[in-house]
C-alpha positions as CSV (number, residue, x, y, z in Angstrom):
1,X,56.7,39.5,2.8
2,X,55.5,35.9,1.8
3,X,52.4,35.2,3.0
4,X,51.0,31.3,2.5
5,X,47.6,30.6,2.2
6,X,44.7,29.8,-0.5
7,X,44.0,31.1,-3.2
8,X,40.8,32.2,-3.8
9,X,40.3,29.7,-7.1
10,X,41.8,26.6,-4.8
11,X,38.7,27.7,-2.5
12,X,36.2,27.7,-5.0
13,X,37.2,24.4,-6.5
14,X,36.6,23.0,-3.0
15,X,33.3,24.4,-2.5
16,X,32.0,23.3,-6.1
17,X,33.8,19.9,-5.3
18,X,32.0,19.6,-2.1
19,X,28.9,20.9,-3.1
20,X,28.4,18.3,-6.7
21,X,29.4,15.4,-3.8
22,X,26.6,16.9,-1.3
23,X,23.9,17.1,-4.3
24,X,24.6,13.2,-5.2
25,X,24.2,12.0,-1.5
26,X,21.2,13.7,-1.1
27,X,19.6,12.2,-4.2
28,X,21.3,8.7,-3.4
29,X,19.3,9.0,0.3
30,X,16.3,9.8,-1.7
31,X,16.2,6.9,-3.7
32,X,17.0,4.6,-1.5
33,X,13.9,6.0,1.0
34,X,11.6,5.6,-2.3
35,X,13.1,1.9,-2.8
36,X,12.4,1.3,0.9
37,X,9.1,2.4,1.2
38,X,8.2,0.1,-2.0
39,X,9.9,-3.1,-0.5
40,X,7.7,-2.2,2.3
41,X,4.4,-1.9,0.2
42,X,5.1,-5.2,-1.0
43,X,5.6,-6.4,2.2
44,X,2.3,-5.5,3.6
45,X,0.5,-6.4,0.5
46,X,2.0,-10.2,1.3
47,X,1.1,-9.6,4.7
48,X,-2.9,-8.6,3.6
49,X,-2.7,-11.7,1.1
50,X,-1.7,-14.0,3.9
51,X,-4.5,-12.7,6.2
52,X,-7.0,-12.6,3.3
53,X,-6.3,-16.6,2.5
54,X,-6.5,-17.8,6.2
55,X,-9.5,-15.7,6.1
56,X,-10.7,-17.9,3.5
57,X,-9.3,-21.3,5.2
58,X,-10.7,-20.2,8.8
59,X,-13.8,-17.4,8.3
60,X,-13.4,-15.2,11.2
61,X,-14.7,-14.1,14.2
62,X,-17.3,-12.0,12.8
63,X,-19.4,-14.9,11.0
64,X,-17.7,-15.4,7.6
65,X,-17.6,-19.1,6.2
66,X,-14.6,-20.8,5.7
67,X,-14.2,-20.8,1.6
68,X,-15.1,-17.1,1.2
69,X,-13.1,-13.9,1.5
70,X,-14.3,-11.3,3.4
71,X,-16.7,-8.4,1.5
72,X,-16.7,-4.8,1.3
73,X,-18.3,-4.8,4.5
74,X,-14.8,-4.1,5.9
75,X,-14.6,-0.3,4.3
76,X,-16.1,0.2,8.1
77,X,-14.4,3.6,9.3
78,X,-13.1,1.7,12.5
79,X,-10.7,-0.9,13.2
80,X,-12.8,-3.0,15.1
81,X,-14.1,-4.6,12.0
82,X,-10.6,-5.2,10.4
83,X,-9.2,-6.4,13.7
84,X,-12.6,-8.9,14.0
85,X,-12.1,-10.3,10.5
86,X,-8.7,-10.6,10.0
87,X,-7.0,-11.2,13.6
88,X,-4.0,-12.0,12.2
89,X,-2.9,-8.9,10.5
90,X,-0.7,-6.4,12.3
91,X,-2.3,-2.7,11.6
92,X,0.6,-2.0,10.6
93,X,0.2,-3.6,7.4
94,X,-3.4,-1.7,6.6
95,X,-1.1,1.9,6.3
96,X,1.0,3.5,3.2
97,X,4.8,3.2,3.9
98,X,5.4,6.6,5.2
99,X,2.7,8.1,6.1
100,X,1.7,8.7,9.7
101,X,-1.8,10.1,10.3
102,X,-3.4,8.5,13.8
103,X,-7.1,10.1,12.9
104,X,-7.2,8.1,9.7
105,X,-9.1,5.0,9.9
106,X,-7.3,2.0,7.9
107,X,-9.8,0.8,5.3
108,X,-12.0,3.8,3.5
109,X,-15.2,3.1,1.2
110,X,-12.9,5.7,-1.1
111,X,-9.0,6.4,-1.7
112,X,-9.3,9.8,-0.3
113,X,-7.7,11.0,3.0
114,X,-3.7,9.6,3.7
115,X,-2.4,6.2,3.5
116,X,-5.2,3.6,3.7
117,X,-6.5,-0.3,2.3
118,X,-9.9,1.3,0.2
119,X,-12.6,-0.9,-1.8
120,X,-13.8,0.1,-4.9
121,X,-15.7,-1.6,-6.9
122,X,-15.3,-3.1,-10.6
123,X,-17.5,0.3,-11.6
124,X,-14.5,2.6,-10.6
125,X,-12.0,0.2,-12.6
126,X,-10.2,2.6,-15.2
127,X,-8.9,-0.1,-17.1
128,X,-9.6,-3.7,-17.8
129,X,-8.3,-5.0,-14.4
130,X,-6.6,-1.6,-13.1
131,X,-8.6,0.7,-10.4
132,X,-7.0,3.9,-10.1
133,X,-4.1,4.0,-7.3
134,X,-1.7,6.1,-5.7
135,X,1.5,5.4,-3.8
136,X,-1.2,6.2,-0.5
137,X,-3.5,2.9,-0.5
138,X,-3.8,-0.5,-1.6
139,X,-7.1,-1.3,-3.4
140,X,-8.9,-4.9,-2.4
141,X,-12.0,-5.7,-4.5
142,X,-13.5,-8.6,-3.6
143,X,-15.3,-10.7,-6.2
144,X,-18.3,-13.1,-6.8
145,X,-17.5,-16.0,-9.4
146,X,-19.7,-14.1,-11.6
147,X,-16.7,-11.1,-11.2
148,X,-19.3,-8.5,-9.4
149,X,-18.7,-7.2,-6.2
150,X,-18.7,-8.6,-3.1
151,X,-20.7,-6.3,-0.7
152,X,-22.2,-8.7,1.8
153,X,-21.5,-11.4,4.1
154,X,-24.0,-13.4,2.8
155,X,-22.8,-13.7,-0.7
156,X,-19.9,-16.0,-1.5
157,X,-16.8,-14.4,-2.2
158,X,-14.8,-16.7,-4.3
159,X,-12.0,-14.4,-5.5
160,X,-9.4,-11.0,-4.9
161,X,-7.6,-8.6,-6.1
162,X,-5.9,-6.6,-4.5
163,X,-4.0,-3.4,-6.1
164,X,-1.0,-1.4,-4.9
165,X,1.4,1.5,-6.8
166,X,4.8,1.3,-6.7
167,X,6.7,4.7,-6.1
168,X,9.5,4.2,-8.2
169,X,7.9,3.6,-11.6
170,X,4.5,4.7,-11.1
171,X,3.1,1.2,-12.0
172,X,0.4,-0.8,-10.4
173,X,0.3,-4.1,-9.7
174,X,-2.3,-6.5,-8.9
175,X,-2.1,-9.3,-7.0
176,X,-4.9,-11.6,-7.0
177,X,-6.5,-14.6,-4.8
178,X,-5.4,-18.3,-4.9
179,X,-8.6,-19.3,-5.7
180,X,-9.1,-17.1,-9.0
């Protein structure tokens, strides 16, 4: 009696088939969610720039002069502050691409906790114009002409930088004010 079927090598050089073609999606999907949450790190960090220079054009609504940047005042742990000073900026914009944590608060004093805008100042600089930061915040430094921090609404802060990680190669990029 002839019986017609597979073999069992015809089945097995499906299954490896298959499985190599499975393996190279997966790690296609991968890298395309690690090149989409970059392109949207870069988007937010435009966003923040944009809000940071009408900042400087307007002031704000909590008392900052036009011709001045806001200070680290804003490492407040609520959003009212953020909202008061920059109006414009969607929230959005203020979290790491991929991370969803609603007890966070958006700006920190400190990079710690998950996906956040955090000040530090030149004193935590690891290199000459590098902070240290991770794929989970965006550093913003604001700075006196003098290049000191900018703590307080009464000084003048004439100048930015603001730093962000990309995920892809791991290397941070500053962007800095209009007025540096």
């Amino acid at each position: 009696m002839y019986r017609r079927g597979f073999t069992i090598i015809e089945l097995l050089v499906v299954i490896v088939l298959m499985g190599i073609l499975l393996t190279l999606g997966v790690v296609n999907l991968r890298s395309s969610q690690v090149n989409a949450r970059d392109e949207a790190r870069k988007q937010d960090v435009s966003n923040i720039v944009l809000a940071l220079e009408t900042y400087y054009t307007n002031g704000s609504l909590t008392g900052g002069t036009p011709g001045s940047y806001p200070p680290t005042a804003l490492s407040d742990s609520t959003n009212t502050v953020i909202e008061a000073t920059l109006p414009d900026l969607d929230a959005k914009s203020l979290e790491a691409p991929g991370i969803s944590d609603p007890t966070k608060s958006f700006i920190s004093a400190t990079c710690t906790g998950t996906g956040s805008i955090c000040v530090q100042s030149p004193a935590g600089v690891t290199s000459a114009n590098s902070p240290a930061v991770d794929i989970n915040h965006f550093v913003y430094q604001p700075l006196q002409q003098s290049g000191a921090l900018c703590t307080l609404y009464t000084q003048n802060c004439q100048k930015f930088n603001l730093f962000y990680e990309t995920e892809t190669t791991s290397t941070v990029t500053m962007v800095t004010s209009k007025n540096q």
